[in-house]
Steps between C-alpha positions, in 0.01 A plus 500: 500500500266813463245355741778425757599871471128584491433357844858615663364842398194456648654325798713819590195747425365282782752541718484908424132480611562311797763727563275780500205366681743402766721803527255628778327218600489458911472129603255383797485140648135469603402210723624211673725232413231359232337734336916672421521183319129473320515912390884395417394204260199682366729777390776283283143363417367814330874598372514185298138599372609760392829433352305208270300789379780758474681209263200426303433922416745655293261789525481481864868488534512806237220710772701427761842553404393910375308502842870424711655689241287804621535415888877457448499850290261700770767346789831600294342863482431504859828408580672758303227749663633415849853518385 
């Protein structure tokens, strides 16, 4: 049971940096009809990479989850700066 809760942890700290990385993010399509698809597949490609890694590395997961912690701090004060 403590390894389930272990990886739902880490699942949601994922989904806090993903939140943060895409919070600004601007999307381009680049290309015609085929290369969309082939930059498209080669990008669930690398996310998957990286996911396997992310659920290997506890340590990882631990760097990553105080790096969105600081992006999603720094926003939150520069949101109550414009308020």
């Amino acid at each position: 049971m403590a390894q389930i809760e272990a990886q739902r942890i880490g699942m949601l700290e994922n989904g806090k940096v993903m939140a943060a990385a895409m919070h600004n993010a601007k999307f381009e399509l680049i290309g015609g009809d085929s290369d969309v698809f082939e930059k498209l597949t080669a990008g669930l490609g690398y996310g998957k990479a990286v996911q396997g890694v992310l659920d290997k590395s506890p340590a990882l997961q631990a760097t990553l989850a105080g790096l969105a912690n600081r992006a999603l701090n720094a926003d939150a004060g520069k949101a109550s700066e414009s308020a």
